[in-house]
Short mmCIF file of the C-alpha atoms (twelve columns), coordinates in Angstrom:
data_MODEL
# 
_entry.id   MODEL 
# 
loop_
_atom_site.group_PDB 
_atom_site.id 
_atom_site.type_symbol 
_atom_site.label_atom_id 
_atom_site.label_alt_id 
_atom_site.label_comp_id 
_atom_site.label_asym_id 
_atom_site.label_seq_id 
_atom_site.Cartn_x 
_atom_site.Cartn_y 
_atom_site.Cartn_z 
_atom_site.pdbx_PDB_model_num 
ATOM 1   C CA . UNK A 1   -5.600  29.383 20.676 1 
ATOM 2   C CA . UNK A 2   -3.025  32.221 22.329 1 
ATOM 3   C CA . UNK A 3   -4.037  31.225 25.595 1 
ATOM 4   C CA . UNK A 4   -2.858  27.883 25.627 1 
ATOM 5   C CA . UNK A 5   0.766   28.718 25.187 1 
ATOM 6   C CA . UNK A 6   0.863   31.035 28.240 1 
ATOM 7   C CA . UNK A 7   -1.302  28.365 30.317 1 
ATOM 8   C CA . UNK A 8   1.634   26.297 30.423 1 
ATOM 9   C CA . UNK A 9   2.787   28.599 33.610 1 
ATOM 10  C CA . UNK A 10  -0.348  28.999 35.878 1 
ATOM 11  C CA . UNK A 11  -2.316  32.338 35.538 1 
ATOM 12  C CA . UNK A 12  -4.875  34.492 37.178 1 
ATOM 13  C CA . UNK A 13  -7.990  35.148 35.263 1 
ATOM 14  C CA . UNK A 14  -6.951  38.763 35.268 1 
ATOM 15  C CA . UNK A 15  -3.548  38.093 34.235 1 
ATOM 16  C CA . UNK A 16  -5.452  36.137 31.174 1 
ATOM 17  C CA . UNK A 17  -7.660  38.955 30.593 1 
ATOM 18  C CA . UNK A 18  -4.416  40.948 30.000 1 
ATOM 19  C CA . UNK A 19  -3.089  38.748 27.698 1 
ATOM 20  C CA . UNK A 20  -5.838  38.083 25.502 1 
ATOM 21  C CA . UNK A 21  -6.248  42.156 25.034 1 
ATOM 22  C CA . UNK A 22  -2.625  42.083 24.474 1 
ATOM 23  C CA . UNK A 23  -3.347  40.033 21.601 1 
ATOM 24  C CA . UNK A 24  -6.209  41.062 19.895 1 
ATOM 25  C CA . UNK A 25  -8.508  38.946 21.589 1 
ATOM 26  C CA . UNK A 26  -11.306 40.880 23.064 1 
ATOM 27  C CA . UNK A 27  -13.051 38.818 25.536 1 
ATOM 28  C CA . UNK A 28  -14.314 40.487 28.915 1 
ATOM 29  C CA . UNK A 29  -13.280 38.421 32.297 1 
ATOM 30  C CA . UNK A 30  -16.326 36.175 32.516 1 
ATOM 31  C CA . UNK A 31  -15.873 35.266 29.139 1 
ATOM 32  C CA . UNK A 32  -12.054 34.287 30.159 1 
ATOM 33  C CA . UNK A 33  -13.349 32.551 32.968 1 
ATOM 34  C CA . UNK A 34  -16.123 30.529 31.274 1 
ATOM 35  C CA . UNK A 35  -13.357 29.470 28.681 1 
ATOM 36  C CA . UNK A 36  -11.121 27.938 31.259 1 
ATOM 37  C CA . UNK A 37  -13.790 26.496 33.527 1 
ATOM 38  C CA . UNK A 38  -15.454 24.815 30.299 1 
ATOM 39  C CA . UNK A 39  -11.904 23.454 28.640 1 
ATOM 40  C CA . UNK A 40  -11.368 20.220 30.194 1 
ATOM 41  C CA . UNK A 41  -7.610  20.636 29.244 1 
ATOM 42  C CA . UNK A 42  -7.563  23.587 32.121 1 
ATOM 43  C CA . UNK A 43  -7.346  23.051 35.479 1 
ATOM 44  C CA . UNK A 44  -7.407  25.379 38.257 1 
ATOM 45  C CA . UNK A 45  -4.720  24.678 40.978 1 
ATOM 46  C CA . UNK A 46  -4.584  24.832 44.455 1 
ATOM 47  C CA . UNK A 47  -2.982  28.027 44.743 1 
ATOM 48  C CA . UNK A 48  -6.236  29.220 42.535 1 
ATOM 49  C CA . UNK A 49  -4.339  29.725 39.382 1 
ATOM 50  C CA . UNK A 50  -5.139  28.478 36.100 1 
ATOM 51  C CA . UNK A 51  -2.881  26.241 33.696 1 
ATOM 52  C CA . UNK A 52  -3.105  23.507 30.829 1 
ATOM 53  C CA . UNK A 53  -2.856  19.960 32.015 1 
ATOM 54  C CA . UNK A 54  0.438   19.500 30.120 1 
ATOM 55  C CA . UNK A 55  1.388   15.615 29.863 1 
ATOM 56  C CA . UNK A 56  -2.350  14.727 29.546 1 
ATOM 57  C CA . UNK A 57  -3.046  17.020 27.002 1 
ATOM 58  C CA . UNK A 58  0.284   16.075 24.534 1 
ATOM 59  C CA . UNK A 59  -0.907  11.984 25.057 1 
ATOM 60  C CA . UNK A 60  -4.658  13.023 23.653 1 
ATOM 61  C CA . UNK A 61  -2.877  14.887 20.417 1 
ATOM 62  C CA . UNK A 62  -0.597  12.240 19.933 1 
ATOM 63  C CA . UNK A 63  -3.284  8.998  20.111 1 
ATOM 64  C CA . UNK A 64  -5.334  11.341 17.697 1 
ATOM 65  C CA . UNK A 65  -2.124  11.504 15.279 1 
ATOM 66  C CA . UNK A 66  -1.671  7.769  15.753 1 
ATOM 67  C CA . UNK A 67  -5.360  6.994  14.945 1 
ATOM 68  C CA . UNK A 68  -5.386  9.386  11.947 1 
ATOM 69  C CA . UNK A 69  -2.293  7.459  10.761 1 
ATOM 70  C CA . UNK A 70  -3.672  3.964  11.360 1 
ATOM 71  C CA . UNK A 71  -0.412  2.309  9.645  1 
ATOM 72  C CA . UNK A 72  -0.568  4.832  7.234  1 
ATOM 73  C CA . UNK A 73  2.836   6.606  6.807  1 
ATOM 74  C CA . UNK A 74  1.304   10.323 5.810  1 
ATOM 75  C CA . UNK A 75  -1.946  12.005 6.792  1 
ATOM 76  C CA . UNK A 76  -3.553  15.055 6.806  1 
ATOM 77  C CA . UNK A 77  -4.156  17.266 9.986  1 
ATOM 78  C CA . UNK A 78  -7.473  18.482 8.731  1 
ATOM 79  C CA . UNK A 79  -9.611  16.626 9.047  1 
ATOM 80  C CA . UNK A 80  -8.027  13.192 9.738  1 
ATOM 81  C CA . UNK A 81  -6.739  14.562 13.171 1 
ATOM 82  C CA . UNK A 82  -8.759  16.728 13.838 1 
ATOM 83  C CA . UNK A 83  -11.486 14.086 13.760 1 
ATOM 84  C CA . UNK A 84  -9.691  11.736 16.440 1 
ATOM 85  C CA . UNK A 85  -9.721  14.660 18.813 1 
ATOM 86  C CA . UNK A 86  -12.453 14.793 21.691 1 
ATOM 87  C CA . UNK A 87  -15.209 17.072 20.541 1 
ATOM 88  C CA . UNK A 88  -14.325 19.519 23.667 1 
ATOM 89  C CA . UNK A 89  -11.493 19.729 23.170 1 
ATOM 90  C CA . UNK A 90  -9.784  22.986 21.139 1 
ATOM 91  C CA . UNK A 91  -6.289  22.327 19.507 1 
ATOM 92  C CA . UNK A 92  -5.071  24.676 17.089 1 
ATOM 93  C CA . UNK A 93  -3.208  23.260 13.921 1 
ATOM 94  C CA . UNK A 94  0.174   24.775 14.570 1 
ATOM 95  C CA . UNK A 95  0.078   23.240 18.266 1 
ATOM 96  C CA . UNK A 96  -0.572  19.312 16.502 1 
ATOM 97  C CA . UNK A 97  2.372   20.264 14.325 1 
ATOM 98  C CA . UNK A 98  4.674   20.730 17.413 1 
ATOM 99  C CA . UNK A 99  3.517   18.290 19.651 1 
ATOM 100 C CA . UNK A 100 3.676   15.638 16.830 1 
ATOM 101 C CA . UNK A 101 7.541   17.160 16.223 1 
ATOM 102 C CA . UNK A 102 8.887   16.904 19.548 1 
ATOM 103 C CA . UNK A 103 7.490   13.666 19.680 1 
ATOM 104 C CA . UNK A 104 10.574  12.604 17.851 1 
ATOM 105 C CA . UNK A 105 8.276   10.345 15.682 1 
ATOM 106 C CA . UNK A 106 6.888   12.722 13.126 1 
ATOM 107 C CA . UNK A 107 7.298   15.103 10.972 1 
ATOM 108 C CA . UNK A 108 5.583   18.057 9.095  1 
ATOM 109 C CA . UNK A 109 6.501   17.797 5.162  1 
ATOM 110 C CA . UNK A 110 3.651   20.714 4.330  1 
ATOM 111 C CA . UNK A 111 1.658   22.712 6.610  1 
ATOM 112 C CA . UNK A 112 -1.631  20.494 6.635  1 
ATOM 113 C CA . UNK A 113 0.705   17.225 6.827  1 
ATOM 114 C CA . UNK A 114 2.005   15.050 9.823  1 
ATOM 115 C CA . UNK A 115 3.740   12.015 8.524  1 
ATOM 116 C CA . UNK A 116 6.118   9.163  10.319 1 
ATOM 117 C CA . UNK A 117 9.611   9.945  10.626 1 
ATOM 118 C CA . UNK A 118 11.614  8.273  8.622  1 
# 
């Protein structure tokens, strides 16, 4: 999802609202605020903005890569991955692809492939 890239510097809900418009994505500011409140990768901090809990969300992707490879040197995003993932959590292919990338430890042969670096 959009949002998640521009989470990585905190945000106001409004300043969310903005962006999701901005991008085709219609939602009104309680649905905004619902979506961060309900994603356990968001946190609010104290200054009351909003942002993506960056190191802990990278180490979920990556165990779910790792368990989706179990010793296997290629596997498929969907569904192996996807499947190791928490069930609340939302993670958009393209973001697996980088985070498994600048990992240093994979790489991403065809668009629905992660595989070990070699």
């Amino acid at each position: 999802m959009i949002l998640y890239e521009y989470l990585k510097n905190p945000k106001t809900i409004d300043q969310l609202v903005t962006i999701a418009y901005e991008n085709k994505l219609y939602w009104n500011r309680e649905q905004i605020e619902l979506f961060v409140r309900l994603d356990p990768t968001i946190m609010q901090n104290e200054a009351g903005l909003w942002t993506v809990k960056k190191d802990e969300r990278q180490q979920i992707i990556l165990a779910a890569i790792e368990q989706a490879l179990q010793g296997r040197p290629l596997t498929k995003i969907d569904p192996d991955v996807f499947a190791q993932l928490p069930a609340d959590m939302i993670v958009p292919q393209r973001e697996i692809i980088d985070v498994a990338i600048s990992s240093g430890k994979y790489e991403s042969p065809r668009e629905n492939l992660l595989r070990v670096k070699r």
